[in-house]
N, C-alpha and C positions, 0 to 999 in steps of 0.2 A: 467567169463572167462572160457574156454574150459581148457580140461585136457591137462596136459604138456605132450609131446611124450619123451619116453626115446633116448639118443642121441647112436649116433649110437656106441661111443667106451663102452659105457652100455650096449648095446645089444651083442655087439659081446665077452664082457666078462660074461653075462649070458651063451652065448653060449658055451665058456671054461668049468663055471661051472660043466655044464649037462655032457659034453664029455674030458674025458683024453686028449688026441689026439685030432686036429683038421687041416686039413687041406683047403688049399685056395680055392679047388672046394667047399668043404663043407660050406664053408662061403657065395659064390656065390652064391649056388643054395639056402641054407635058406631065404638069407637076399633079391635076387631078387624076393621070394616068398610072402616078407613082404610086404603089400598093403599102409602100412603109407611110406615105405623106396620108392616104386617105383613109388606112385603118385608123388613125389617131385626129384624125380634124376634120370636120364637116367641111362640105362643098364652099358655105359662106363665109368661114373661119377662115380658109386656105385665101381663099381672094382676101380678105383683108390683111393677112401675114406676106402674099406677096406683093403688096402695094406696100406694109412695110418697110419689108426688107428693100424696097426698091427705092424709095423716100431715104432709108438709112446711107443706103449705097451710095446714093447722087449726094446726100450732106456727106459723105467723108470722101468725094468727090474720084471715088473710082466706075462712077460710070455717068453719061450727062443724055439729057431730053433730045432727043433727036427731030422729032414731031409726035401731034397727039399719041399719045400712049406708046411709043419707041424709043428704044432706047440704046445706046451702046458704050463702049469700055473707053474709058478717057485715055487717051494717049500720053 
């Protein structure tokens, strides 16, 4: 069997990790740069799966609204 791909609310809370601060272009431009994320999802797929996972993230309150479109890891 091939190696598992980490899923995408995985990655985009790596991404928190690394950066205080994170805003929704910021997520845009990494994750549409990812070649695993863009073989398998269209450009307007991925923006809607990261606005997901970011909506999921804030309701199970490991990350909160910082201002329009930023965001960061709740302490």
């Amino acid at each position: 069997m091939g190696k598992k791909k980490p899923s995408m609310t995985k990655t985009i809370k790596d991404i928190f990790k690394a950066k205080t601060q994170v805003t929704l272009s910021d997520l845009y431009k990494t994750l549409s740069e990812n070649p695993d994320i863009t073989k398998t999802v269209n450009q307007n797929v991925l923006k809607h799966r990261i606005r997901s996972c970011i909506y999921s993230l804030s309701q199970s309150n490991v990350i909160e609204r910082t201002a329009d479109a930023t965001y960061k890891i709740k302490k």
